[in-house]
LOLO-989211 format. One record per residue (C-alpha): residue number from 1; residue in three letters; chain; x, y, z. Coordinates in steps of 0.001 Angstrom, whole numbers, m for minus. Example, Ala and Ser with C-alpha at 12.3 -4.5 7.8 and 13.67 -1.06 7.14 Angstrom:
2
<1 'ALA' 'A' <12300 m4500 7800>>
<2 'SER' 'A' <13670 m1060 7140>>
end
This chain:
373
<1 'UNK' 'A' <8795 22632 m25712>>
<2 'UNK' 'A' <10485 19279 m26055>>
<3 'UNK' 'A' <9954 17278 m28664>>
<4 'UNK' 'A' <7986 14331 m29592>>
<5 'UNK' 'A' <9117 10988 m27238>>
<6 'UNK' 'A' <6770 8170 m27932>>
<7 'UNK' 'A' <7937 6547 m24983>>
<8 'UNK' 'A' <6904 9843 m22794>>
<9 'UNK' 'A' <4005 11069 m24965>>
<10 'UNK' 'A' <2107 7637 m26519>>
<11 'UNK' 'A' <444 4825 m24460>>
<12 'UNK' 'A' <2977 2324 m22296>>
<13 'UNK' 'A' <2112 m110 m24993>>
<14 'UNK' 'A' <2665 1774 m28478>>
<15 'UNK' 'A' <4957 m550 m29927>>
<16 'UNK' 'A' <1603 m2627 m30132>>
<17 'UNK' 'A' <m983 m345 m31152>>
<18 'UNK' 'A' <m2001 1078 m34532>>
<19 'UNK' 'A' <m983 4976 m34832>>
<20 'UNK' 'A' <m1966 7570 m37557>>
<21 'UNK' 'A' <m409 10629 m37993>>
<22 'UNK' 'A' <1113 12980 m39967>>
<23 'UNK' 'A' <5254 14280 m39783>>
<24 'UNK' 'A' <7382 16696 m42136>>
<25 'UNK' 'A' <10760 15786 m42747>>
<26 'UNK' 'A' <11631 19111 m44704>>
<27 'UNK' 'A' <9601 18673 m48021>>
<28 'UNK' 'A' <5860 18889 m46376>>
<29 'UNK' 'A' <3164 16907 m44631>>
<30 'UNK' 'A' <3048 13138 m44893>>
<31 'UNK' 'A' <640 10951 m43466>>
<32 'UNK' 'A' <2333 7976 m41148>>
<33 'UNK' 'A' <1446 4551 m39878>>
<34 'UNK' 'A' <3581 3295 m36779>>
<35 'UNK' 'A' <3409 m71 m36070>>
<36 'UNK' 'A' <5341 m2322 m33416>>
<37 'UNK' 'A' <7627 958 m33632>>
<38 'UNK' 'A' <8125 2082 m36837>>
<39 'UNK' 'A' <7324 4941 m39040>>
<40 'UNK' 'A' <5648 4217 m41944>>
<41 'UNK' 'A' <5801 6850 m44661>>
<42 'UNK' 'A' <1923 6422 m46370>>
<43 'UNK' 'A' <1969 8876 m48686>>
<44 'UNK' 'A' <2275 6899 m52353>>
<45 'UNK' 'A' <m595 5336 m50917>>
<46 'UNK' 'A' <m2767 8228 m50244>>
<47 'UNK' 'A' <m1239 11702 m50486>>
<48 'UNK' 'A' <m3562 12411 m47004>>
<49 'UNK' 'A' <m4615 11374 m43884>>
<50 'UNK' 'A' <m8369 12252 m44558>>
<51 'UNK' 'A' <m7868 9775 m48235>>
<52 'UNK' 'A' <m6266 7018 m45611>>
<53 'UNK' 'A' <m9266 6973 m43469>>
<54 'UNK' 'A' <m11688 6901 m46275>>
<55 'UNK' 'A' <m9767 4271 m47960>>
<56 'UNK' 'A' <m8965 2208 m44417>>
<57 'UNK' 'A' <m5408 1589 m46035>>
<58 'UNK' 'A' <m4400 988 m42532>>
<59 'UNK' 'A' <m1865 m1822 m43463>>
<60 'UNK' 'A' <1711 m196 m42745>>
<61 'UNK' 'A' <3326 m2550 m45467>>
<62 'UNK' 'A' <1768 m572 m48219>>
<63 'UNK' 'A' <4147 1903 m47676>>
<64 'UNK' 'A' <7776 2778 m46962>>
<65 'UNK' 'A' <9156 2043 m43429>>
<66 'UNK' 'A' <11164 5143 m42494>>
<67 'UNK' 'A' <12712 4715 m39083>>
<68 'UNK' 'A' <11884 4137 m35641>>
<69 'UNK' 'A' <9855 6675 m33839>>
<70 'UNK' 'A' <11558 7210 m30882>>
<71 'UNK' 'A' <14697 8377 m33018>>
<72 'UNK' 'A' <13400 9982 m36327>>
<73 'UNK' 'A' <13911 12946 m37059>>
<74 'UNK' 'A' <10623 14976 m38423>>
<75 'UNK' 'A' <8301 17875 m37225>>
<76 'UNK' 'A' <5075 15527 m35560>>
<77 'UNK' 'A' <2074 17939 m36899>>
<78 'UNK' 'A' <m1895 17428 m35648>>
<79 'UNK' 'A' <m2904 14025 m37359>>
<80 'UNK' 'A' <m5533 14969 m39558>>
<81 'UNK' 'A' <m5691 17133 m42584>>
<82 'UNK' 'A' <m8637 17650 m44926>>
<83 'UNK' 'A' <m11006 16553 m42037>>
<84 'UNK' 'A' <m13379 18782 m40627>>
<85 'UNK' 'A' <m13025 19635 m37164>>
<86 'UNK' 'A' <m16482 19716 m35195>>
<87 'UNK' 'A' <m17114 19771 m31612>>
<88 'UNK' 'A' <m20178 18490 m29059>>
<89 'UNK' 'A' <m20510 21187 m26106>>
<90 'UNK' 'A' <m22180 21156 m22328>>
<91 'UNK' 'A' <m21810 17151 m22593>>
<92 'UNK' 'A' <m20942 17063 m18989>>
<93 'UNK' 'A' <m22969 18102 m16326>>
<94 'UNK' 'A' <m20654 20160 m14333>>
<95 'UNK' 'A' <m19418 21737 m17531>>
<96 'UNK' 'A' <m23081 22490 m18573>>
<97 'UNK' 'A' <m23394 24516 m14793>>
<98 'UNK' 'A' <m20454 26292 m15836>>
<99 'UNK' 'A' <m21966 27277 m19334>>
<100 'UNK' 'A' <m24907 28519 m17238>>
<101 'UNK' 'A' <m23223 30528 m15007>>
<102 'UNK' 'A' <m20889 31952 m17869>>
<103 'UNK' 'A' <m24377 33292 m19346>>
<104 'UNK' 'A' <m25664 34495 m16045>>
<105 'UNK' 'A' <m22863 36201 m14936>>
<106 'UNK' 'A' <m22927 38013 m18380>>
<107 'UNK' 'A' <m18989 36773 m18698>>
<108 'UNK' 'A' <m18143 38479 m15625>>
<109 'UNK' 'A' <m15467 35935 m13694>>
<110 'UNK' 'A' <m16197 38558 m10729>>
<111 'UNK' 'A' <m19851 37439 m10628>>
<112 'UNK' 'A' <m20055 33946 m11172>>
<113 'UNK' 'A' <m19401 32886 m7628>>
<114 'UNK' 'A' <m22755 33735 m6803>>
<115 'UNK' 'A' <m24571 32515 m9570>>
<116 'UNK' 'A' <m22843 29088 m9219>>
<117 'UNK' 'A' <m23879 28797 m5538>>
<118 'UNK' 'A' <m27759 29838 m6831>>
<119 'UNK' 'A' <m27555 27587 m9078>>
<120 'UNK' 'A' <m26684 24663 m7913>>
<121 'UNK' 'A' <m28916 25153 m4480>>
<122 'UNK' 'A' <m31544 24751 m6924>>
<123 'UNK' 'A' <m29747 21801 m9168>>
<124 'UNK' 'A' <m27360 20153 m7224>>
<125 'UNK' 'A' <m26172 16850 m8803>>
<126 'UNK' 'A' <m28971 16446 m10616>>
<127 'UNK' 'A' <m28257 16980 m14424>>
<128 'UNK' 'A' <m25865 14032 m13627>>
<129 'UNK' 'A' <m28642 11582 m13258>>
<130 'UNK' 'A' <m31772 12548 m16648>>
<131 'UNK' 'A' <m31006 11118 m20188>>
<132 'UNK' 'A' <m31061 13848 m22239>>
<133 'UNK' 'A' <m34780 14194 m24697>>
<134 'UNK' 'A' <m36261 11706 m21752>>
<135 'UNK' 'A' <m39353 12003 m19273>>
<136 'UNK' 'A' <m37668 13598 m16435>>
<137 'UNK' 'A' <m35639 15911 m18410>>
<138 'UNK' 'A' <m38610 17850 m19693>>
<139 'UNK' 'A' <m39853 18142 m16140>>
<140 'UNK' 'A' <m36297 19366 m14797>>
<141 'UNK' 'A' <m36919 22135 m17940>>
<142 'UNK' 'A' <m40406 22835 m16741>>
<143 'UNK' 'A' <m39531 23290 m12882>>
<144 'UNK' 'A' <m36034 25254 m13923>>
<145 'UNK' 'A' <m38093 27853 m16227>>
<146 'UNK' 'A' <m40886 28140 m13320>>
<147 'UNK' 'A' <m37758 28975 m11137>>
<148 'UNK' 'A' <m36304 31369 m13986>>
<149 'UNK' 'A' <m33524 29365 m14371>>
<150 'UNK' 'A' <m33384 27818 m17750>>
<151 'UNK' 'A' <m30842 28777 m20292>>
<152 'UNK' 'A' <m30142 27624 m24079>>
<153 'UNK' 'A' <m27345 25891 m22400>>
<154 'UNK' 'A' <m29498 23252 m20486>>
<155 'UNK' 'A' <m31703 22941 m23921>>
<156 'UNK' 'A' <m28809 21219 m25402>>
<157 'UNK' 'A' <m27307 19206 m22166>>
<158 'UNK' 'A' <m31127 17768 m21782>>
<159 'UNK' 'A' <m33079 18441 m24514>>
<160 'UNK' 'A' <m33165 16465 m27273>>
<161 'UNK' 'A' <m30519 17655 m29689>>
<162 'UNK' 'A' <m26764 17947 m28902>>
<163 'UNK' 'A' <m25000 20989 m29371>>
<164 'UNK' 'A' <m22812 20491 m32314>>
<165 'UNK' 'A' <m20282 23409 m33733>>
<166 'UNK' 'A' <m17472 23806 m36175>>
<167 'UNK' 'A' <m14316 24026 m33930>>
<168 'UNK' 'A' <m11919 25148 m36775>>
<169 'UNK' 'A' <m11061 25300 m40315>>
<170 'UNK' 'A' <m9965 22323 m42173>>
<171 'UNK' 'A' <m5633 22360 m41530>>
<172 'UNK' 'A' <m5496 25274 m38656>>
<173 'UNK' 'A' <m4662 22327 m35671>>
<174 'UNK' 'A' <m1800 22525 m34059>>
<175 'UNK' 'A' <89 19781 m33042>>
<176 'UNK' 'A' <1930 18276 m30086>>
<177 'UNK' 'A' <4391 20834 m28648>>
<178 'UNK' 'A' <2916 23525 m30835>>
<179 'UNK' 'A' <2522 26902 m29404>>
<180 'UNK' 'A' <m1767 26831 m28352>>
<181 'UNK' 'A' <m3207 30863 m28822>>
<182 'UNK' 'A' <m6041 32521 m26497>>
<183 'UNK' 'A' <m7256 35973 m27907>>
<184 'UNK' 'A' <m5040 38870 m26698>>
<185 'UNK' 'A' <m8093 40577 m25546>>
<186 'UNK' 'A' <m9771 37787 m23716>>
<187 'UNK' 'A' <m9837 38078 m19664>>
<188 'UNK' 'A' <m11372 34889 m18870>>
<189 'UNK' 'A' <m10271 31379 m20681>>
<190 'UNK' 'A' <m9345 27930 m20345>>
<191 'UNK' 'A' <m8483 25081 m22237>>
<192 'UNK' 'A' <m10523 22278 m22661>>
<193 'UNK' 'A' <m8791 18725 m22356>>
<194 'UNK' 'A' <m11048 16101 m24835>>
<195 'UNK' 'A' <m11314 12836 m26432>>
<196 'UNK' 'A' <m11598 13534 m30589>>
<197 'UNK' 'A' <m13358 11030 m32458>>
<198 'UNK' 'A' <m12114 10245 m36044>>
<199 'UNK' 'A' <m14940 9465 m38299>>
<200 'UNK' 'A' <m14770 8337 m41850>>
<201 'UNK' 'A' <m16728 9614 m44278>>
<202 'UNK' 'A' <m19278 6799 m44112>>
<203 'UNK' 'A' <m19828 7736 m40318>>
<204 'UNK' 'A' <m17865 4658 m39382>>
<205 'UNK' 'A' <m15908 5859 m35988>>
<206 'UNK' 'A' <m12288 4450 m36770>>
<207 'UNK' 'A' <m10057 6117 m33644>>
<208 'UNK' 'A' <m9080 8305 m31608>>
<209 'UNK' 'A' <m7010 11122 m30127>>
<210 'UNK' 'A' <m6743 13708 m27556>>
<211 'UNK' 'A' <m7461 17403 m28116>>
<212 'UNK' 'A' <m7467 20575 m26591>>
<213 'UNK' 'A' <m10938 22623 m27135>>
<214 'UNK' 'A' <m9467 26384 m25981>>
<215 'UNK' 'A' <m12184 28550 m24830>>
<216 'UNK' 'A' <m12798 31829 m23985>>
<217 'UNK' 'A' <m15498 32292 m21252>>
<218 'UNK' 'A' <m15658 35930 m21187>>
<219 'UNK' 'A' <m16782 35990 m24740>>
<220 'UNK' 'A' <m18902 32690 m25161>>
<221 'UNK' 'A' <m20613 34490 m21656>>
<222 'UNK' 'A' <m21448 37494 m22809>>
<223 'UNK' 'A' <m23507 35930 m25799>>
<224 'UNK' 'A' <m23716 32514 m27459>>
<225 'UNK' 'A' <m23574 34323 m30532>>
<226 'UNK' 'A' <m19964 34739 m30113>>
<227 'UNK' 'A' <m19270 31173 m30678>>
<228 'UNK' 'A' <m17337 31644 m33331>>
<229 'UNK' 'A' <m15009 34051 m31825>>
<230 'UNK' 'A' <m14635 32109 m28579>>
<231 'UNK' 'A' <m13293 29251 m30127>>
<232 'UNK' 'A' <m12118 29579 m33385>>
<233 'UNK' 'A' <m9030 31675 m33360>>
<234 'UNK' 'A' <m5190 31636 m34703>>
<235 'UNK' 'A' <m3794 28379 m32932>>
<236 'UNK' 'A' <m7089 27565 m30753>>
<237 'UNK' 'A' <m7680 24151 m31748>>
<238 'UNK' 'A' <m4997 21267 m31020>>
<239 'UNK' 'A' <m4754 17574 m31486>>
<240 'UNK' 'A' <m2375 15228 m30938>>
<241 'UNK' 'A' <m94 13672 m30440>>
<242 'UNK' 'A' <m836 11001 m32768>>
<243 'UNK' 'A' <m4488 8957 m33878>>
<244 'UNK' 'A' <m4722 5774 m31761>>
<245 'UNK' 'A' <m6880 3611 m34449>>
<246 'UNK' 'A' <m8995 855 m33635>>
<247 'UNK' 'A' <m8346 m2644 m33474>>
<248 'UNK' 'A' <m8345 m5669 m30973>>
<249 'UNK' 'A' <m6487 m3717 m28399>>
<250 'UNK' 'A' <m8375 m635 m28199>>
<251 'UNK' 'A' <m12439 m24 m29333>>
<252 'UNK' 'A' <m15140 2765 m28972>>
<253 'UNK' 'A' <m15464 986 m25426>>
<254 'UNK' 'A' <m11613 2139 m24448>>
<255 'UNK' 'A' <m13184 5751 m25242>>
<256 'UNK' 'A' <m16327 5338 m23202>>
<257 'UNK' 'A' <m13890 4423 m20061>>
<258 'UNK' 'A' <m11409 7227 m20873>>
<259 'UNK' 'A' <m9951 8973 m17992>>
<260 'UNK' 'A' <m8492 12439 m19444>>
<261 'UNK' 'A' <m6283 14227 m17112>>
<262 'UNK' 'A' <m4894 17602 m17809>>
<263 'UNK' 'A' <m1977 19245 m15658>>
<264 'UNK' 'A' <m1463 23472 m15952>>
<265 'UNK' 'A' <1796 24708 m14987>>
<266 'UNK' 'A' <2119 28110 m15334>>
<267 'UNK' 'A' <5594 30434 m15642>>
<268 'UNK' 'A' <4128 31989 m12622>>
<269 'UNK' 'A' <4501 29022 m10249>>
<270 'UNK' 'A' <860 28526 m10519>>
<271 'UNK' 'A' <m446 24658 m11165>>
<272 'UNK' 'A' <m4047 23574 m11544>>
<273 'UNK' 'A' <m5035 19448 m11915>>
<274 'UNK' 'A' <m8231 18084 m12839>>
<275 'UNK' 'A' <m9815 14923 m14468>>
<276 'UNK' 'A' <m12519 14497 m16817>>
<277 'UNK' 'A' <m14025 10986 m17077>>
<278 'UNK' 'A' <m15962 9828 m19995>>
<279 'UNK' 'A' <m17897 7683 m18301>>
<280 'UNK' 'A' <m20195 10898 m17090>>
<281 'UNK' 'A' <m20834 12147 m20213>>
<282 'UNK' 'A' <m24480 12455 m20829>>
<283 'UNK' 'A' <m24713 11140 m24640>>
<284 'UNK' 'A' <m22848 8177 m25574>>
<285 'UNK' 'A' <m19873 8950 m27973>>
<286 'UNK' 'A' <m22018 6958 m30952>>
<287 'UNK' 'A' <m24976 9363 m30183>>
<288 'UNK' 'A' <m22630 12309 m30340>>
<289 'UNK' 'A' <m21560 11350 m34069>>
<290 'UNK' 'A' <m24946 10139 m35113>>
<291 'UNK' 'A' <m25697 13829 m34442>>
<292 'UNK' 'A' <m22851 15527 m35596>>
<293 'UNK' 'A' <m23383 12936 m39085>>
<294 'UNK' 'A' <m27482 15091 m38755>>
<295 'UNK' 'A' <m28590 14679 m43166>>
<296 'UNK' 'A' <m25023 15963 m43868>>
<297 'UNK' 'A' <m22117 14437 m46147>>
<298 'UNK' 'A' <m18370 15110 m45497>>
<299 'UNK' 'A' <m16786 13263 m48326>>
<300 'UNK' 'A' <m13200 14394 m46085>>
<301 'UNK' 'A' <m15087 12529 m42637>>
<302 'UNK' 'A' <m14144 14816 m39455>>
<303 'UNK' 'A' <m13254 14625 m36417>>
<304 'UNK' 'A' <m15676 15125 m33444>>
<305 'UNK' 'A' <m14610 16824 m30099>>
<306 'UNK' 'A' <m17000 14866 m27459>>
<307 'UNK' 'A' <m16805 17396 m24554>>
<308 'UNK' 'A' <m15224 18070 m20885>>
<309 'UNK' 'A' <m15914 17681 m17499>>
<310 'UNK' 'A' <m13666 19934 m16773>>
<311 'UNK' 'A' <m14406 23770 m15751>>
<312 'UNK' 'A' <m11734 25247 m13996>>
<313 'UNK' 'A' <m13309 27638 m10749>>
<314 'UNK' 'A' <m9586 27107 m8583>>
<315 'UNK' 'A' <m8667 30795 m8178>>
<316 'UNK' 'A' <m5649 31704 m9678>>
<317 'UNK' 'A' <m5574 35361 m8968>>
<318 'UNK' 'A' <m8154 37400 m7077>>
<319 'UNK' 'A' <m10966 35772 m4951>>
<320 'UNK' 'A' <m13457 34590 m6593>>
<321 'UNK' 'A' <m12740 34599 m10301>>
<322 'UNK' 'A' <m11783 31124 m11147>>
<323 'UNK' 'A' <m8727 30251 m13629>>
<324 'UNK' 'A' <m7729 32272 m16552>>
<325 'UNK' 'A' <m4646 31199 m18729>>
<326 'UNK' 'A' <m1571 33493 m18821>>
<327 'UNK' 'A' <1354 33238 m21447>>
<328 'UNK' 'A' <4108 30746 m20755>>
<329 'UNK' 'A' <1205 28207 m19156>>
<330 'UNK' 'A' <2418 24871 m20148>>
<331 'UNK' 'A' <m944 22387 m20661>>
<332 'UNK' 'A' <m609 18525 m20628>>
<333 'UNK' 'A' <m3509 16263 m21574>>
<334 'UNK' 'A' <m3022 12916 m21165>>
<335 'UNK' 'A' <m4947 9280 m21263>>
<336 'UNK' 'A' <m3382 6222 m20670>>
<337 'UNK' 'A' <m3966 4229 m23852>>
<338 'UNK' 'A' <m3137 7611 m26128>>
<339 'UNK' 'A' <m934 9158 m24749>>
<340 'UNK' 'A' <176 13166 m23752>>
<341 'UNK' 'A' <m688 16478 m25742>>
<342 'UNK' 'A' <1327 18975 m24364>>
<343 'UNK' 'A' <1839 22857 m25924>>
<344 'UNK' 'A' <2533 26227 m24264>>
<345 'UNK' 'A' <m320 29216 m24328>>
<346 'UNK' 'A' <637 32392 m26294>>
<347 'UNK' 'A' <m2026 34728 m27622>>
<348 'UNK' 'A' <m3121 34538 m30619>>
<349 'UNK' 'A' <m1244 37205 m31546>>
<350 'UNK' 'A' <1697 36339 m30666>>
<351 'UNK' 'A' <1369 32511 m31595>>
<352 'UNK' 'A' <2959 31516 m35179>>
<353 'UNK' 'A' <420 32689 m37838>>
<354 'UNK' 'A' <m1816 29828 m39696>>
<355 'UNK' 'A' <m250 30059 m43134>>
<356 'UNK' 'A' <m622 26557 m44742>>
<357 'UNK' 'A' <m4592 26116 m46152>>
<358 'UNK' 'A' <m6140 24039 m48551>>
<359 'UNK' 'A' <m4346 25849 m51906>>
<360 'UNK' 'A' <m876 25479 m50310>>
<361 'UNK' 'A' <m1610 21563 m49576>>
<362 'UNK' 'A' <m2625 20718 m52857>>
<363 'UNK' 'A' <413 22821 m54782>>
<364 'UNK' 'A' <2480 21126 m52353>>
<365 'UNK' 'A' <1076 17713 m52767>>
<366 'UNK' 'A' <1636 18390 m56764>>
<367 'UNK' 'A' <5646 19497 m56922>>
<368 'UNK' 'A' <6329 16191 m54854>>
<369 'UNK' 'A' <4212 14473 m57166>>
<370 'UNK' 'A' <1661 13026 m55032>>
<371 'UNK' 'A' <m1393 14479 m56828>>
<372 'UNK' 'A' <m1734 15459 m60659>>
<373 'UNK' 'A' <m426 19480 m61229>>
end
C-alpha cells in the first residue's frame, strides 16, 4: 500500500485546514496538529487525542513543530484513541432496502434478487421522501405490516429512534493504508464508505473524518442478533486518514453536503464505483449524535459513524448475487474537503492481529513520560 501523501490523500487545500491525527515515529502513538503544513507533535500537551478534544487544545503552537507532512517520516495510525467508536445504521433509504432484503433473503446473496424486486414494487422511492417518527411514516408502517412487509430494519429508518451500535473497541481502528479484515468464513460482505463524526465529551461535534464501516451481509442477514459478529472483527473498523476539525473553512454544513465516493479494485481485474451523498440521509447528522449522546456520559467523547447510501448489488461473480469482497481488493474512500482512506481487504485471519489495548497505551504513555507510572 503506499504510504501517506497529503497532497494525494488530504483535501486540495490542506495546507489551510486544521488536521488531527495521530503518527508513530518509533517510540509509540502521538497525537498531531498540522497546520499550513506542518506536523505538530501534541503530546506534552495532552498525552491523547481523546484528552485534545476534550481539552480543545487545538492551537498547534502549544506544541513542538516536527516537520512537514508531505516529507516526515512516521507510521500515520487511525486518528483517535480512547474514543469510543459507535455507528448509526439503515440511515439511507436504499441502504435500509438492502437491510430488508438481507433479512428476507435469510443472508442468502442467491435470493435477494427477488426479494429486492418485491420489495421495492411495493416501496419504490418512497422511504426517500417520510421524516422518520412523523405522520406519514407510521402510515407507511401500518400499510407495509398489512402487506407483511415490515422488518426491525424499517422500525429504525422511520420510526422514531435511530439505530445506534458499538462499531469497535476503543484502539482496534486501523488506519490509512492499513490492511482492512472480513471474517474468513463470511460469503457475502462489503465495506461501507462513511462520514465519522468526532464528538467531545460534552456532545459538542468538533470534526470530521472518513471511515470504512466493513460489513458482513451474510451474517447481519441471517439474524440481527449477529451484530456484533458482523461488524466487529480483527481489523473491521477503519478511519482515516486524518480528522479534518472545524473552523471557518469547513462546519457541520460541509458534512451535510458531503459527497463520499468509494472506488473497489480488485486483484481480479474486477472494479465497482459508487457514491453516497449526505444530503439523502434521513436524520440530520446533529440528530444522529443527539441520539447516539441518549442519558449516556463518555468522559473519552466518540466518534459516530452516520451511515451509507451505498449497497453494492453489481454482480461480481455469478448472476444474481451482488458484490462480495475477495483478498487483495484495494478500497478508496474519498471526499473532497477530507481527503482519501485507502487499505487492502485480508481476512481477519490473515490481517495483522490487534495487539495494542488500553493497558499497553497507558504503560507506554508512562516509560516516555507522558502520564505518571
Amino acid at each position: 500500500m503506499p504510504r501517506f501523501d497529503p497532497a494525494a490523500d488530504l483535501a486540495a487545500d490542506w495546507r489551510e485546514g486544521l488536521w488531527l491525527g495521530r503518527i508513530d515515529r518509533g517510540e509509540g502513538p502521538t497525537p498531531v496538529l498540522v497546520a499550513h503544513g506542518v506536523v505538530h507533535d501534541m503530546a506534552r500537551v495532552a498525552p491523547t487525542v481523546a484528552e485534545l478534544v476534550a481539552a480543545r487544545a487545538f492551537d498547534p503552537t502549544a506544541g513542538e513543530a516536527i516537520g512537514d507532512a508531505a516529507t516526515l517520516d512516521a507510521t500515520w495510525l487511525a486518528p483517535i484513541d480512547l474514543q469510543c467508536v459507535k455507528a448509526a445504521g439503515v440511515t439511507f433509504a436504499v441502504s435500509t432496502l438492502e437491510r430488508v432484503i438481507e433479512e428476507a433473503a435469510r443472508g442468502d446473496a442467491g435470493a435477494a434478487q427477488a426479494v429486492r424486486a418485491k420489495l421495492e414494487a411495493r416501496i419504490g422511492g418512497g422511504l426517500r421522501s417520510v421524516a422518520p417518527g412523523s405522520d406519514a411514516a407510521a402510515a407507511l408502517k401500518a400499510g407495509l405490516i398489512e402487506d407483511g412487509l415490515w422488518s426491525q430494519y424499517l422500525e429504525v429508518a422511520i420510526g422514531p429512534d435511530a439505530e445506534i451500535f458499538t462499531k469497535a473497541p476503543v484502539l482496534s481502528s486501523v488506519g490509512h493504508g492499513a490492511t482492512i479484515g472480513v471474517r474468513s468464513d463470511s460469503t457475502w460482505n462489503n465495506p461501507e464508505p462513511e462520514i465519522v463524526l468526532v464528538v467531545a465529551p460534552d456532545g459538542a461535534i468538533v470534526g470530521a473524518t472518513l471511515g470504512n464501516d466493513v460489513n458482513l451481509r451474510d451474517f447481519e442477514g441471517r439474524s440481527a442478533l449477529l451484530l456484533g459478529k458482523a461488524k466487529d472483527n480483527n481489523a473491521s473498523c477503519a478511519l482515516g486518514p486524518l480528522i479534518r476539525l472545524f473552523d471557518d473553512g469547513y462546519t457541520l454544513d460541509d458534512v451535510r453536503a458531503a459527497e463520499v465516493t468509494l472506488t473497489i479494485d480488485g486483484a481480479d481485474g474486477y472494479r465497482l464505483d459508487g457514491t453516497s451523498s449526505m444530503r439523502e440521509i434521513s436524520r440530520d447528522p446533529a440528530e444522529l449524535t443527539r441520539q447516539a449522546l441518549s442519558e449516556h456520559h463518555y468522559p473519552d467523547g466518540f466518534v459516530l459513524f452516520c451511515g451509507t447510501l451505498f449497497a453494492p448489488t453489481q454482480d461480481r461473480d455469478d448472476p444474481g448475487r451482488g458484490f462480495t469482497h475477495k483478498a487483495g481488493d484495494t478500497v478508496a474512500i474519498a471526499e473532497p474537503k477530507l481527503g482519501r482512506l485507502v487499505n487492502r481487504v485480508a481476512t481477519s485471519k490473515d490481517a495483522p492481529a490487534w495487539e495494542f489495548g488500553i493497558a499497553a497505551l497507558m504503560r507506554n504513555l508512562a516509560r516516555r513520560g507522558l502520564i505518571g507510572a
